[in-house]
N, C-alpha and C positions, 0 to 999 in steps of 0.2 A: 637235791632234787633236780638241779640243772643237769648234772653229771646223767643223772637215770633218765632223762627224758631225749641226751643227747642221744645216747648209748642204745633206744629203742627207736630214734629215728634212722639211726647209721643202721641197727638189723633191719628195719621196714624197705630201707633204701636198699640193700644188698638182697632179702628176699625180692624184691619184684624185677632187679635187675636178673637173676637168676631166672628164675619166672620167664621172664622176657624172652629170654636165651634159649628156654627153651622150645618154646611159641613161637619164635621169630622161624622161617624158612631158613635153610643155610645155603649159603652160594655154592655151593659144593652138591646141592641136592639133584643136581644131573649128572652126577658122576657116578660110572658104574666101573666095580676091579675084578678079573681074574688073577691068578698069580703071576700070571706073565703081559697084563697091559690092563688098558683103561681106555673105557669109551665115555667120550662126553657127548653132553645134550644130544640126541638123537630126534629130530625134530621133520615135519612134514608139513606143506602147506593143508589149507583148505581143501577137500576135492569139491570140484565144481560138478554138476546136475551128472547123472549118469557116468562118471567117472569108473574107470576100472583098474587102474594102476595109479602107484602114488612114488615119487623119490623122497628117499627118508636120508638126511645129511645128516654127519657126523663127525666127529675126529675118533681115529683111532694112535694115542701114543704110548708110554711110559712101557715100550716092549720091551720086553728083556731077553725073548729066546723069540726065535721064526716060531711062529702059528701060522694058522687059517681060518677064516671065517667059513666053516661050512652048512652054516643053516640056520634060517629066520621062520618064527613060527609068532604069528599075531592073530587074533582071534580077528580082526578088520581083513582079513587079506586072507586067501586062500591057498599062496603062497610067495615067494622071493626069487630074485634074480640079480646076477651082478651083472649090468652092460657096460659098454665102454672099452672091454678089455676081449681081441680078436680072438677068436677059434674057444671060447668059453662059455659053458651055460650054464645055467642053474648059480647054484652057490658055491663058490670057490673061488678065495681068496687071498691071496700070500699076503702075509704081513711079516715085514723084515725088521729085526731088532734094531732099537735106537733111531729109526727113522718115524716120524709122523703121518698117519694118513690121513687124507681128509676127502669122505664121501660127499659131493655133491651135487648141486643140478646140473654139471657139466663134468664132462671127464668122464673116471672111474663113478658109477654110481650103484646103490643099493637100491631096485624097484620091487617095492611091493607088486604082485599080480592077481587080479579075480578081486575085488575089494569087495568085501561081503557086506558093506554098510560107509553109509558117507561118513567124512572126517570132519568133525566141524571144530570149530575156531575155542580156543581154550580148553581145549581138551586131553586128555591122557588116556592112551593103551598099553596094554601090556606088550610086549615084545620080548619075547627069548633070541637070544644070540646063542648057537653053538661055535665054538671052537675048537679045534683036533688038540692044541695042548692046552689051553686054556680052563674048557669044559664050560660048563652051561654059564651064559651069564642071563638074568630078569632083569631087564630097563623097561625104561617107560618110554612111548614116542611122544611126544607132546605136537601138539596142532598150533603151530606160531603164526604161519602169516597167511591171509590171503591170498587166494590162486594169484598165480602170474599172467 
C-alpha cells in the first residue's frame, strides 16, 4: 500500500509540474525568427496625451545572410520610419550578417508615425515586420515604460 500511494504521489507531482510548464510564460516569449535572424522584445513607451509618433526598441541578431527591414504595418500607427540614418526615408534598413542591431531611443531608430490610438502601459500590439530576405515576420509591441 505504501508502494501505491508513493507511486501516485510521484505521478500527481509530475502532472502538475507539467501543467506548470505549460501555464508558466516562457522567457523566450518575445522572441520572434525568420530564416535568417531574430527580433527580440520590441517594446515602446507610454504615449503621453495627443502623441503622434512613438520609438519602438529592439535587438535585431542571430543573422545569417544581409536582409533588410523594409516595412512596419501596426494597426496603432498609420505608418513607420527609420531616422538616425542620413539621406533615408521611409523604411529601409541593412542588416549585416553576424553583427547585432539594436533599435533605440537614440541612434539608429524605428518610429512609428500618425498614431491612430494611445499606447497605454501593459499593453500588446500586433506589429508585422517585412524583410526583402527574411519575408513577413508577426510580433507583438509591448507598452513597458512610462514616457520619458
Amino acid at each position: 500500500m505504501k508502494n501505491q500511494n508513493m507511486g501516485r504521489r510521484q505521478a500527481l507531482q509530475i502532472g502538475l509540474g507539467l501543467g506548470a510548464a505549460l501555464v508558466m510564460p516562457s522567457a523566450r516569449a518575445c522572441e520572434f525568427f525568420t530564416p535568417t535572424l531574430r527580433v527580440t522584445h520590441p517594446w515602446t513607451r507610454v504615449s503621453v496625451k495627443d502623441a503622434t509618433t512613438a520609438i519602438v526598441c529592439m535587438k535585431i541578431d542571430q543573422v545569417s545572410k544581409l536582409d533588410r527591414l523594409i516595412g512596419v504595418e501596426t494597426p496603432v500607427a498609420e505608418g513607420a520610419e527609420i531616422i538616425g540614418i542620413e539621406g533615408r526615408s521611409g523604411v529601409n534598413l541593412l542588416i549585416f550578417p553576424g553583427q547585432e542591431l539594436v533599435l533605440g531611443e537614440s541612434g539608429v531608430q524605428l518610429r512609428l508615425v500618425k498614431l491612430t490610438q494611445p499606447l497605454l502601459m501593459a499593453r500588446t500590439y500586433a506589429m508585422r515586420l517585412y524583410f526583402e530576405k527574411g519575408g513577413v515576420m508577426d510580433t507583438e509591441l509591448n507598452v513597458d515604460y512610462m514616457p520619458a
